[in-house]
C-alpha positions in Angstrom: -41.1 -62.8 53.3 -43.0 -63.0 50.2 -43.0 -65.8 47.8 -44.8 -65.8 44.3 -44.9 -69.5 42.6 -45.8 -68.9 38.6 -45.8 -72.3 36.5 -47.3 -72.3 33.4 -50.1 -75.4 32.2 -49.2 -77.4 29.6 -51.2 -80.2 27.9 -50.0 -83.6 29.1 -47.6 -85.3 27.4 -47.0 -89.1 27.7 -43.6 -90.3 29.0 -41.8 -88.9 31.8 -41.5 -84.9 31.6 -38.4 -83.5 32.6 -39.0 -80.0 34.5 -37.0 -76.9 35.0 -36.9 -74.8 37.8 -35.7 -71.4 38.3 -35.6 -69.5 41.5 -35.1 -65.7 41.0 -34.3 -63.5 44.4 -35.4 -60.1 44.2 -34.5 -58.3 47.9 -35.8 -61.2 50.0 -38.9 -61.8 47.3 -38.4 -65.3 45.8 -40.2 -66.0 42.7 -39.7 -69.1 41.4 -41.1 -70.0 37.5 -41.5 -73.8 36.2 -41.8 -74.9 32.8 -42.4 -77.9 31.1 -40.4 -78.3 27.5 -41.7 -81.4 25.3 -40.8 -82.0 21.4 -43.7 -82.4 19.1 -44.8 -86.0 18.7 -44.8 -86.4 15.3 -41.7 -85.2 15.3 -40.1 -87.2 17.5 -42.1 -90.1 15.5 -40.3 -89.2 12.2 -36.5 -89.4 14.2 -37.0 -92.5 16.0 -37.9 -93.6 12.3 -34.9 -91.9 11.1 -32.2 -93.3 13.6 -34.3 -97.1 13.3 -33.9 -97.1 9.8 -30.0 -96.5 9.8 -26.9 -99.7 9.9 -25.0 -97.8 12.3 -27.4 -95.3 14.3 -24.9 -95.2 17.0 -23.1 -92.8 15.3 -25.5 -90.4 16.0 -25.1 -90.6 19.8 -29.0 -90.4 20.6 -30.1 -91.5 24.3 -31.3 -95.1 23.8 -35.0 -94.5 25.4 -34.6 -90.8 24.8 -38.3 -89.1 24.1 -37.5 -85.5 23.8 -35.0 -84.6 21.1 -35.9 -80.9 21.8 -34.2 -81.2 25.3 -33.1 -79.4 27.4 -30.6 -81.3 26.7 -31.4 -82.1 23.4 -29.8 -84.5 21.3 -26.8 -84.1 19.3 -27.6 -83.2 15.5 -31.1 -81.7 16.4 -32.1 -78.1 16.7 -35.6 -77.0 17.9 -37.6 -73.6 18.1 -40.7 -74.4 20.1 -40.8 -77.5 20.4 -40.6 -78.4 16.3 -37.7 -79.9 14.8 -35.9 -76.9 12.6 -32.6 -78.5 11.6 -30.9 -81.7 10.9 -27.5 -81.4 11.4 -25.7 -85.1 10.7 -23.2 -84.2 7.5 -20.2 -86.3 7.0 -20.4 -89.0 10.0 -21.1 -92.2 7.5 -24.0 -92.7 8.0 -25.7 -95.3 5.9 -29.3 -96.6 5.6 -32.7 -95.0 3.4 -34.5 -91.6 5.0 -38.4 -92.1 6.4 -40.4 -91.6 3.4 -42.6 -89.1 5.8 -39.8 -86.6 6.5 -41.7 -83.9 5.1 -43.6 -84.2 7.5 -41.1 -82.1 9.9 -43.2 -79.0 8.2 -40.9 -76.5 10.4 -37.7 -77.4 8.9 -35.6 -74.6 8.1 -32.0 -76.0 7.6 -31.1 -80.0 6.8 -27.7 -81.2 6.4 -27.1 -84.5 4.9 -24.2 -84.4 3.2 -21.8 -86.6 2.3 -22.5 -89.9 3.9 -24.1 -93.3 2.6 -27.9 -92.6 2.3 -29.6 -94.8 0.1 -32.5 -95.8 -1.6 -35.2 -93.6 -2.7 -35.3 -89.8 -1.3 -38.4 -88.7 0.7 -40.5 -85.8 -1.1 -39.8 -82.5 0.2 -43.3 -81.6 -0.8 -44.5 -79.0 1.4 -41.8 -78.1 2.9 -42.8 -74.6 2.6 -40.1 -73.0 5.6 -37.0 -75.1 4.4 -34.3 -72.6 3.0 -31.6 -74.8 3.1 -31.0 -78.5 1.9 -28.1 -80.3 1.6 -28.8 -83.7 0.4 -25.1 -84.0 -1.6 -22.9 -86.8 -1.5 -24.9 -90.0 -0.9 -26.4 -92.8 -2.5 -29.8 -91.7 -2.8 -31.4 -93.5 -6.8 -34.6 -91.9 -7.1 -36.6 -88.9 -7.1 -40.2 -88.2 -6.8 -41.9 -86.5 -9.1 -43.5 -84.0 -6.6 -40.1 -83.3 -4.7 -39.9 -79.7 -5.7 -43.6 -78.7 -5.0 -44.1 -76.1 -2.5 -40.6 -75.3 -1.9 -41.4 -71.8 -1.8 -38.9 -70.2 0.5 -36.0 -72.6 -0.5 -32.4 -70.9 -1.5 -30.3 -73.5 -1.3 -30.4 -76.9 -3.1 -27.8 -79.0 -3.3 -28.6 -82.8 -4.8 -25.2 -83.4 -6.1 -23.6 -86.7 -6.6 -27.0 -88.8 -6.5 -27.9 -91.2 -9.4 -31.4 -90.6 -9.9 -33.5 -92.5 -11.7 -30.3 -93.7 -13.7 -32.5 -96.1 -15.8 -34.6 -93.3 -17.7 -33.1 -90.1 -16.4 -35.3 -87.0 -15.2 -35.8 -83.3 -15.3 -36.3 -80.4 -13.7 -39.7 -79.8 -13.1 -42.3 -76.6 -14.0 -42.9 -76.3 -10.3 -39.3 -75.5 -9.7 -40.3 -71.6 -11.4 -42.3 -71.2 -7.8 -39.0 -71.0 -6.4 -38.0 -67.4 -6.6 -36.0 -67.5 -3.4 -33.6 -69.9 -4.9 -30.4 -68.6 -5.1 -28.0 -72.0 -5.6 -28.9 -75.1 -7.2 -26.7 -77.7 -7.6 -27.1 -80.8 -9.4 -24.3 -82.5 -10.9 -23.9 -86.1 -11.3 -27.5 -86.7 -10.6 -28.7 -88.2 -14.2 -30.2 -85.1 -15.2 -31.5 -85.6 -18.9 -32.9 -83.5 -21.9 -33.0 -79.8 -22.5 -32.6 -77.3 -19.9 -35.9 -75.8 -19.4 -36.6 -72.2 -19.7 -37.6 -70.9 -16.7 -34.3 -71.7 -15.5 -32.8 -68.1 -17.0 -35.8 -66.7 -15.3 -35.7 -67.3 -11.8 -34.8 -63.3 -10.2 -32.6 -65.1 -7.3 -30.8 -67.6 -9.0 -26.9 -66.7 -9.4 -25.4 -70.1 -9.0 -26.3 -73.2 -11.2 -24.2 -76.0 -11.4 -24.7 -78.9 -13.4 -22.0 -80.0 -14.0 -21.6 -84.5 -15.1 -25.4 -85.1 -16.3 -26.9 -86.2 -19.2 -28.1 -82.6 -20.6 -28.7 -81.8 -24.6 -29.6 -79.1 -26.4 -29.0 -75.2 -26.8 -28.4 -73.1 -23.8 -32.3 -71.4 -23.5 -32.3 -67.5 -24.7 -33.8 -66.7 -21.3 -30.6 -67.6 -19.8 -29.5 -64.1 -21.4 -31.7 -62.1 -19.0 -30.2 -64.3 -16.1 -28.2 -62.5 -13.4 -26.0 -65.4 -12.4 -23.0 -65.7 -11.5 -21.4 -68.8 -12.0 -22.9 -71.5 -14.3 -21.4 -74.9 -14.4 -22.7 -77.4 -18.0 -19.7 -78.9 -18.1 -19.4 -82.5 -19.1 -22.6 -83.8 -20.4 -22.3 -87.4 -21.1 -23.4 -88.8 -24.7 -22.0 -85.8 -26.9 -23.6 -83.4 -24.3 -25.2 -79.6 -25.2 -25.1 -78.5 -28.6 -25.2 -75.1 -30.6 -24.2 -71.7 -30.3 -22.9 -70.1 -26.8 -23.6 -66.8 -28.3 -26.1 -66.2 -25.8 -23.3 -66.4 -22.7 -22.4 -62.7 -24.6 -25.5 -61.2 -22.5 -24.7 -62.8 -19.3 -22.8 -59.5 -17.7 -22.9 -61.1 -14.0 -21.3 -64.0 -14.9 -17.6 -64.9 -13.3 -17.2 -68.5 -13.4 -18.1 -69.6 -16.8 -17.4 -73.6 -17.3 -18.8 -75.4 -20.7 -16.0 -77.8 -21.2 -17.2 -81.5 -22.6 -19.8 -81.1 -24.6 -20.4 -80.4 -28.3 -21.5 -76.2 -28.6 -20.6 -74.9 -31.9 -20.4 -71.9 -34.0 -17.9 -69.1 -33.1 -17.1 -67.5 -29.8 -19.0 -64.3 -29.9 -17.2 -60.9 -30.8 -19.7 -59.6 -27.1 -17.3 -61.7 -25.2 -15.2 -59.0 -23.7 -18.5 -57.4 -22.1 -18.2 -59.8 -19.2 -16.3 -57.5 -17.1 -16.8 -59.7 -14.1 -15.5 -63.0 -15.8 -12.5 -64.6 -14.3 -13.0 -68.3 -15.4 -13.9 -69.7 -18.5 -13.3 -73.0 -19.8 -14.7 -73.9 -23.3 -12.2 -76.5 -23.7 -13.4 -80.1 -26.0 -16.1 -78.7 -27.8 -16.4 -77.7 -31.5 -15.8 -74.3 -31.5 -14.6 -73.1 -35.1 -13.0 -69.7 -36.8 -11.4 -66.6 -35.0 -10.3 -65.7 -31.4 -12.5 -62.5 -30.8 -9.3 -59.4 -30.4 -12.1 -58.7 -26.9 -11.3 -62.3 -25.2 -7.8 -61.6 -25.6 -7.7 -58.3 -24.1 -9.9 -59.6 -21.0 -8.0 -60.0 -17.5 -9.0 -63.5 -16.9 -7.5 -65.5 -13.9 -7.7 -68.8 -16.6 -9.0 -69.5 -19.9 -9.2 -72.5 -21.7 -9.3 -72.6 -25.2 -8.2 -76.5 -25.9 -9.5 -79.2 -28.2 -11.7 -77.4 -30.2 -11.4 -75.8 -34.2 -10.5 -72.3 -33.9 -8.7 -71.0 -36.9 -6.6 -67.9 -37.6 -3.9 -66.4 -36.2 -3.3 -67.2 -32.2 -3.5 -63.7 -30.5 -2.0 -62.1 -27.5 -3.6 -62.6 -24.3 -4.1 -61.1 -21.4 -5.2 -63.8 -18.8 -2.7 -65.4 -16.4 -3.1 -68.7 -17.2 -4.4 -69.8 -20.9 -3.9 -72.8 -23.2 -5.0 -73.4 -26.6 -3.4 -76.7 -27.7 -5.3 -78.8 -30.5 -7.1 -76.2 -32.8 -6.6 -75.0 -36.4 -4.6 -72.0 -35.9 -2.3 -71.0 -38.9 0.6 -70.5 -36.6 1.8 -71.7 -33.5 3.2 -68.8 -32.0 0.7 -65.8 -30.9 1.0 -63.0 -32.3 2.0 -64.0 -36.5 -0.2 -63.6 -38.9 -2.0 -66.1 -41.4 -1.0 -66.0 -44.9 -3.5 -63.3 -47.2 -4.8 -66.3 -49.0 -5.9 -68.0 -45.7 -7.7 -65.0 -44.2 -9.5 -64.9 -47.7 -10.3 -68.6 -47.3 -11.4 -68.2 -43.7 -13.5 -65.5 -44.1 -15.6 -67.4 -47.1 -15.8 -70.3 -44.6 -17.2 -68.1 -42.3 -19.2 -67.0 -44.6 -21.2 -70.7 -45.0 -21.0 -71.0 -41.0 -17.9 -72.7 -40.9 -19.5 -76.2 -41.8 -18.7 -79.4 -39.9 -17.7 -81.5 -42.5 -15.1 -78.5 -43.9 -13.4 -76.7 -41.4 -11.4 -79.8 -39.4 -9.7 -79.8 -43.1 -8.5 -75.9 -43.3 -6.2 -75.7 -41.0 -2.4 -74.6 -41.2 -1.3 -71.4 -43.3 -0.8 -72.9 -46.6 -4.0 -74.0 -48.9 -1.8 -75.6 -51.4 0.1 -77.9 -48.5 -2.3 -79.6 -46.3 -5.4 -81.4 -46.0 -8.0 -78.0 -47.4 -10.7 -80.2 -48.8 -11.9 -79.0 -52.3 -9.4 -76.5 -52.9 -6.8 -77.4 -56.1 -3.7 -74.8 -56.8 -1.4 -73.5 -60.4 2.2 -74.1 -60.6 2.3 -71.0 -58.8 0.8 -72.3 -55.5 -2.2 -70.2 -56.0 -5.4 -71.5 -55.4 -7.2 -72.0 -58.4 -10.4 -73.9 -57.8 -12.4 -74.4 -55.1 -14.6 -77.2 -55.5 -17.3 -77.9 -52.5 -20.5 -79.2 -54.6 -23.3 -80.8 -52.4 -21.6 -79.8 -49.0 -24.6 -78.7 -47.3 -23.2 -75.0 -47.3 -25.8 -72.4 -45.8 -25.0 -69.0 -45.0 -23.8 -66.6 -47.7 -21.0 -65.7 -50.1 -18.4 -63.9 -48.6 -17.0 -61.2 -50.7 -13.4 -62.1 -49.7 -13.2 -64.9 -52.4 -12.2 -62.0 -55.1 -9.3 -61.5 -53.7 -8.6 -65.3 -54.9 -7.1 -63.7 -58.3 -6.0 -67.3 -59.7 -9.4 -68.8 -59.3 -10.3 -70.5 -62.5 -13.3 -72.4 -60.9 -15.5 -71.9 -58.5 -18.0 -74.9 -57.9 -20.5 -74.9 -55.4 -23.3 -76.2 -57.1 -26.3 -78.3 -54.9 -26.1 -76.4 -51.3 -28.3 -74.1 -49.4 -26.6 -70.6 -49.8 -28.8 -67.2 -49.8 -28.2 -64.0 -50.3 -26.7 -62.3 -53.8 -23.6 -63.3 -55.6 -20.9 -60.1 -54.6 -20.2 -57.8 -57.4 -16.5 -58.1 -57.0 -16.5 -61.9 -58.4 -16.6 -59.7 -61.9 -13.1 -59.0 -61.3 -11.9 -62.4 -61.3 -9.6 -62.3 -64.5 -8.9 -66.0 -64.6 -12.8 -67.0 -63.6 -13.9 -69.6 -66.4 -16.3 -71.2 -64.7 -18.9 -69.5 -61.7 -21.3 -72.8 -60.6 -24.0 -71.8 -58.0 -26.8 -73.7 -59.6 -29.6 -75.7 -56.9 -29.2 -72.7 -54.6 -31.4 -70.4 -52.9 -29.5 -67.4 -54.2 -30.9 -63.7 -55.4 -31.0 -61.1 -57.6 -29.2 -59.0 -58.7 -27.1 -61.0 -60.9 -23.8 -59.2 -61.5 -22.3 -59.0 -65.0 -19.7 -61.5 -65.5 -17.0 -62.2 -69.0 -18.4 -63.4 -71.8 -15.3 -65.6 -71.0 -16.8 -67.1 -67.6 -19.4 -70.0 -68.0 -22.1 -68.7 -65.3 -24.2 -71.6 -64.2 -27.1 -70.6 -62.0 -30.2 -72.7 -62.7 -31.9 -73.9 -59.9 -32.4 -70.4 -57.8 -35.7 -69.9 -58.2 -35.3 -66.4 -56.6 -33.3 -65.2 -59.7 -34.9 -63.9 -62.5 -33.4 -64.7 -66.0 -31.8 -68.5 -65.1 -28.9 -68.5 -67.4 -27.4 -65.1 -69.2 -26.9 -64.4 -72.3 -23.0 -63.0 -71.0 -22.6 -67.6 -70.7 -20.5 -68.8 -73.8 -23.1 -70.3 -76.0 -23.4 -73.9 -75.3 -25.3 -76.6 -77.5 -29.2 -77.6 -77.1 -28.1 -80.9 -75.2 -26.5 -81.6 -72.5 -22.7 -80.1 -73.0 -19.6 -81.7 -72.4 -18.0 -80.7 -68.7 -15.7 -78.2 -68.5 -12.2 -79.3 -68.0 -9.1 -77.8 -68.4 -6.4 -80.6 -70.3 -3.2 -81.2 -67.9 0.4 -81.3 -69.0 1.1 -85.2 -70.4 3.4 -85.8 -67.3 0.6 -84.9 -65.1 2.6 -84.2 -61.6 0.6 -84.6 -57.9 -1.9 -82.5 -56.5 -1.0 -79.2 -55.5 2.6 -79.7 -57.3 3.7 -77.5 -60.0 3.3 -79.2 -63.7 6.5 -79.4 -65.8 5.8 -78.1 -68.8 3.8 -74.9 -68.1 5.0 -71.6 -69.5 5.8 -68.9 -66.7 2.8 -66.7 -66.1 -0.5 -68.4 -67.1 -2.7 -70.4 -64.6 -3.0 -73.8 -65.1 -5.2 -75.4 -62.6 -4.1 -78.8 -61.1 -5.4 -82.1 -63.1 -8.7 -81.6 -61.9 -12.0 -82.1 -63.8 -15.5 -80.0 -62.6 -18.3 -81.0 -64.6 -20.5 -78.2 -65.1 -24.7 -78.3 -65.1 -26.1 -78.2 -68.3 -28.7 -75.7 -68.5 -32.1 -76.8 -66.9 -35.0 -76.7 -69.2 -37.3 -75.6 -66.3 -34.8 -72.9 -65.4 -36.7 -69.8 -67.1 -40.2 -71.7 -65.2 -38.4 -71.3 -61.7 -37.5 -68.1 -62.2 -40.5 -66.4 -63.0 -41.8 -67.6 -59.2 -41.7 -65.4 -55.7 -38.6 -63.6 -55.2 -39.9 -62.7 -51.2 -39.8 -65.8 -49.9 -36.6 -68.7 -49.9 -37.2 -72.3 -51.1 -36.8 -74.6 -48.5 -34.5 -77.5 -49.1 -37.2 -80.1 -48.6 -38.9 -78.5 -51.5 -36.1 -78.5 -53.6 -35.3 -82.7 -53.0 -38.8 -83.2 -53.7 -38.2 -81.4 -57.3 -35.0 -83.8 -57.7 -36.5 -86.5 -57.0 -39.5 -85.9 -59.8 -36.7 -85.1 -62.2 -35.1 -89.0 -61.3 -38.7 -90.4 -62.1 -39.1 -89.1 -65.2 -36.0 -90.2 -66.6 -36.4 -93.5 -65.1 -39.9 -93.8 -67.4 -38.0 -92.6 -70.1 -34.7 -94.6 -69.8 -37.2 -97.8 -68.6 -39.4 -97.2 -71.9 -36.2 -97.1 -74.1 -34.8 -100.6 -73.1 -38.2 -102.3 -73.1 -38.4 -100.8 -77.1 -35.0 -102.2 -77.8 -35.7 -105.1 -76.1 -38.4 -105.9 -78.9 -36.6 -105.2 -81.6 -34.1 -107.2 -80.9 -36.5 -110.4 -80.6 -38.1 -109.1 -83.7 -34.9 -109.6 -85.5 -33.7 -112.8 -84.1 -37.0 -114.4 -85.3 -37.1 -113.0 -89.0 -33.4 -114.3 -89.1 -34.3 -117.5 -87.6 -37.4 -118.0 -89.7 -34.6 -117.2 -93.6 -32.9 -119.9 -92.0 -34.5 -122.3 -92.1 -35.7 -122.0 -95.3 -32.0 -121.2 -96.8 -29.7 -123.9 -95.6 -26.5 -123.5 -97.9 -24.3 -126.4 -98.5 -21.5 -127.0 -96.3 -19.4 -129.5 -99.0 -19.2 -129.9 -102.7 -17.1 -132.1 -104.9 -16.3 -132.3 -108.4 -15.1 -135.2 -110.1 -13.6 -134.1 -113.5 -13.7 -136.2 -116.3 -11.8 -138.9 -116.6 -9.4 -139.2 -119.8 -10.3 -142.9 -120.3 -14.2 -142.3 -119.7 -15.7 -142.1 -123.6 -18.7 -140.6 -122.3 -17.0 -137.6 -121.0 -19.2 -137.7 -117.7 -18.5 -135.3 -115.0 -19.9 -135.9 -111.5 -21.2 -132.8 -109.2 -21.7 -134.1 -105.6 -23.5 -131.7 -103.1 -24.0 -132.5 -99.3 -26.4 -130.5 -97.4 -25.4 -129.4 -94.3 -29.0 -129.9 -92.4 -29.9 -133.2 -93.0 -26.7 -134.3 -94.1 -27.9 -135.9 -97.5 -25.6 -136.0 -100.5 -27.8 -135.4 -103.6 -25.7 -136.4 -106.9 -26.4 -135.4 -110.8 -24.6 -135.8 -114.2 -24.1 -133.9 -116.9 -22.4 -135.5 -120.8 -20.5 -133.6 -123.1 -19.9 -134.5 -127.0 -16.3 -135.2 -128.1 -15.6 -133.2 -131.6 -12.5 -134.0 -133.6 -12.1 -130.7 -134.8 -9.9 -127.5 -134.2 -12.7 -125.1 -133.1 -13.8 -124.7 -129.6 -16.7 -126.7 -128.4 -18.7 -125.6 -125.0 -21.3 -127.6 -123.7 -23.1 -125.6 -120.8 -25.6 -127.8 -118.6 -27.7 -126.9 -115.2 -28.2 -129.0 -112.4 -30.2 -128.7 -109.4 -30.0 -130.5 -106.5 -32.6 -129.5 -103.6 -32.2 -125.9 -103.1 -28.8 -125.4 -105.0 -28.6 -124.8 -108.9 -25.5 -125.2 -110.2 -24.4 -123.9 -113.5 -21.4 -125.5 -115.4 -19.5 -125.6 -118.6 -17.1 -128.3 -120.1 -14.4 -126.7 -122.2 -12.8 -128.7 -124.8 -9.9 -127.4 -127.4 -8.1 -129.8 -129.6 -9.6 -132.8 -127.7 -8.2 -131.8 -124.5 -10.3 -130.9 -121.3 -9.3 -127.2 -120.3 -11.5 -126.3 -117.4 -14.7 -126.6 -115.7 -16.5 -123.8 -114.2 -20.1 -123.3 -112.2 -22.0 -121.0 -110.1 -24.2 -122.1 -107.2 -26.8 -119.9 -107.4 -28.0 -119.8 -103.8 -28.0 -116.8 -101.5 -24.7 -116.2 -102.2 -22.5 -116.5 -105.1 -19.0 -118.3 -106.0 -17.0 -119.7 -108.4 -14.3 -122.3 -108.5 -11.4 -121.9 -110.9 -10.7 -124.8 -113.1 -7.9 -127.1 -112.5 -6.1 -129.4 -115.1 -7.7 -133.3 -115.9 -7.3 -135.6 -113.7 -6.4 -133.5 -110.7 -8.6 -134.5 -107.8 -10.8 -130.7 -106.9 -12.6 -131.3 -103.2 -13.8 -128.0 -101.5 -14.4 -129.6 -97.9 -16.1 -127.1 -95.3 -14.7 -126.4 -91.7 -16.3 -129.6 -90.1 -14.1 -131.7 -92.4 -17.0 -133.0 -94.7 
């Protein structure tokens, strides 16, 4: 008999070594092979740390002074190729208790499974890591991240962090060394604090086709990159603190995509017309955002498994769809039922609101399928319940004007003076029979200039891009500023959009509304003659506005100082005459007294400043005769001269009469002898 012994020599290894023996017969030949298995000490190092670290490491079921994980046997949750750890398998046991901070140490793990227990405290850096391909760290407690946790990670696919409150304090985000991952094919991080923008690269990565992330703090656009992305699902929905913002037009390129969620946030803008390209969609939810104006006729005909269109500011008719399962409760539709058109004037409306990009502070206003009914901010309508002015001055309006406002026929006004529109005023507005009044002055609109009525008041100062400021077609209007434009309502002026009394059949009357109109700019023909290539930006324009408000602060400032002077300059001259002209304020006459033979008569004057009575006498000669004697006298008495004559006839006393020749003259009619004559002032003196 032959026996062959083989063993192979392997370096000591402290601890006891387990040995296995295997004895092969071959037709009486024996050969019998032994080998010594042993797990890597570090290895074993990093999960004695792991299971020490733990509340409840029983759980795990490890040998108590166990010292090869590897095995044969080897313990329960651990996989080995070669003596290196390769996987951690310990999801959903509850296990609780923080991770070695060296577990990236295990440089040959391939596959870890952590999810959905109670680890806490701050995770270990993966750094390095450069064989892991799967990591499931979901479900725990875990409240911080290193910086360097995604460096190195080159042959990872899938990620899975979900449900960890990192860094809640200050939030995080996605690292630039995450792009070296082009293996990665799933990433999931929701409800793991994520903050600010998504970054770029993200629509970059060649492997990535599922993102979810999904309950984070996220803001801004969606990147353009993400239209060259072939993924398949992408989950942004529910970003806390008003969440992701502007348009989702770039989704429209995203042909792969079949699981489409950006519910809870705030993206704007329309749904794009592209929509119906995503062949492969079978889940969108866009519900609670701000998502304005029509249902694109291509995302109703898609066979989508559910759509939802809730909570947002769609407008228009609701169309049919085609998906089995769709709502689109709380919008602005004109109907309720799918299928029924809007009113003409609404589509009109719509379309020139879609036209200035459907602004914010508009279009939760415009909604139902009557203009002259309802909440449509800046619109007034006749007695006929046509709209006749729209009225949206200073709305921070950008975009352009819609050519649908002609078919408006009753519009009288059209205000929309002090926004931001470009472009050229449409040619049809010329048709506009009733048009009185076309404001589209502080704009950034360009030539040409169409030809309106001599009937229409055409205000466009303030677009430096057109040439020629205001027309000669304007009614002429006076060198100063002219009067606003109104139109005079009936006497019994009824409610807002309600038809006045007293209108005869056929004209249009707009409602009692007043527009005032801009008076034309003396700069205008200055702004006109600059570049037509380029548009004024809107900082420019508030740093004109603001000149003009300094200027005719100087000017309205310099004015009140000036009457400011004159008026002291009056009030001292006045006060300076008088006190030097101090009338009186009582005088009294005593007429002559019948049994006086000197005929004396007694002129009293008080003056009202110091409150001094001055007194002087005048004597008149008796004659016997018929003919009339007059005896005049003068008498001063400080600065009043008083002027009087005694009349006699027959020997009787017939009047007495005088003048006080001061600043201002009067005369006191004569009254019969004897009769007591006092002239007292308003004090009672």
């Amino acid at each position: 008999m032959h026996r062959l012994a083989l063993s192979s020599e392997l370096p000591p290894f402290e601890g006891d070594q387990e040995r296995v023996g295997e004895s092969v017969s071959d037709g009486g030949d024996w050969c019998t092979t032994t080998l010594f298995s042993f797990t890597d000490p570090n290895d074993l190092k990093i999960l004695l740390d792991f299971q020490n670290g733990l509340e409840n490491p029983e759980l795990l079921k490890w040998p108590a002074k166990g010292n090869d994980p590897c095995g044969p046997p080897s313990w329960p949750h651990v996989f080995c190729s070669n003596g290196r750890v390769t996987q951690i398998q310990v999801q959903n046991m509850g296990l609780k208790g923080p991770l070695p901070q060296n577990f990236n140490q295990l440089s040959k793990l391939y596959n870890i499974g952590l999810q959905r227990n109670n680890f806490n405290g701050k995770l270990p850096t993966f750094k390095g890591l450069s064989e892991l391909v799967y990591a499931f760290l979901n479900g725990n407690n875990f409240d911080t991240i290193p910086s360097d946790f995604f460096e190195g990670l080159g042959s990872i696919a899938v990620l899975a962090l979900d449900g960890n409150r990192l860094n809640e304090s200050t939030g995080w985000s996605l690292p630039s060394e995450l792009a070296s991952s082009v293996q990665l094919t799933n990433f999931s991080v929701s409800s793991c604090n994520l903050a600010g923008p998504l970054p770029d690269f993200l629509g970059s990565m060649p492997s990535l086709s599922n993102l979810e992330l999904s309950y984070n703090r996220l803001s801004g656009e969606i990147p353009s990159s993400f239209g060259q992305s072939l993924m398949s699902i992408l989950l942004l929905n529910n970003q806390e603190g008003g969440g992701m913002s502007g348009s989702i037009d770039v989704i429209a390129n995203m042909t792969s995509l079949s699981k489409l969620w950006l519910h809870g946030n705030s993206f704007s803008g329309t749904i794009p017309e592209k929509i119906g390209d995503l062949s492969l969609l079978r889940d969108l939810n866009l519900n609670r955002n701000k998502l304005v104006g029509y249902i694109p006729q291509s995302l109703a005909d898609m066979q989508l498994e559910n759509l939802d269109l809730n909570n947002n500011q769609l407008m228009g008719p609701v169309p049919v769809f085609k998906a089995g399962k769709v709502s689109y409760d709380s919008n602005l539709f004109c109907q309720s039922k799918p299928g029924v058109e809007c009113a003409p004037e609404v589509y009109a409306l719509l379309d020139f609101l879609g036209g200035v990009n459907y602004p914010s502070n508009i279009a939760p206003q415009w909604s139902g399928n009557d203009p002259c009914h309802g909440p449509w901010l800046g619109l007034n309508c006749d007695y006929n319940s046509k709209v006749s002015v729209i009225n949206l001055p200073r709305r921070n309006l950008t975009g352009t004007l819609n050519p649908s406002i002609a078919k408006l026929d009753s519009l009288v006004q059209i205000g929309l003076g002090g926004n931001d529109i470009e472009g050229t005023i449409p040619s049809n507005l010329t048709n506009l029979k009733s048009l009185r009044l076309f404001d589209v002055s502080e704009n950034n609109l360009g030539p040409p200039l169409p030809k309106f009525r001599n009937s229409v008041k055409l205000v466009v100062d303030g677009n430096p891009l057109l040439v020629g400021g205001n027309q000669s077609q304007q009614s002429p209007a006076p060198a100063s500023s002219p009067p606003p434009v109104s139109f005079t309502p009936p006497e019994s002026s009824p409610p807002q959009n309600s038809p006045p009394q007293n209108s005869p059949p056929g004209s249009a009357q707009p409602s009692p509304f007043t527009m005032p109109s801009s008076p034309p700019s003396p700069t205008s023909s200055s702004r006109a003659n600059q570049s037509t290539s380029t548009k004024v930006p809107a900082q420019t324009k508030r740093q004109f506005e603001r000149t003009k408000l300094v200027i005719v602060g100087g000017i309205l400032a310099g004015s009140l100082l000036a009457v400011v002077l004159i008026a002291l300059c009056l009030y001292s001259c006045f006060k300076k005459k008088k006190e030097t002209s101090n009338p009186p304020c009582s005088i009294v006459v005593h007429p002559r007294d019948p049994s006086d033979s000197e005929n004396f008569v007694k002129i009293a004057v008080s003056n009202n400043i110091t409150g001094s009575l001055s007194t002087q006498t005048g004597t008149s000669s008796v004659s016997n005769t018929s003919s009339l004697t007059e005896n005049s006298r003068v008498i001063e008495a400080g600065s009043v001269i008083i002027s009087f004559q005694v009349l006699r006839k027959d020997g009787e006393s017939t009047g007495l009469s005088y003048t006080s020749l001061n600043d201002s003259k009067s005369s006191i009619p004569t009254r019969p002898a004897g009769f007591a004559e006092s002239f007292t002032s308003a004090d009672g003196r």
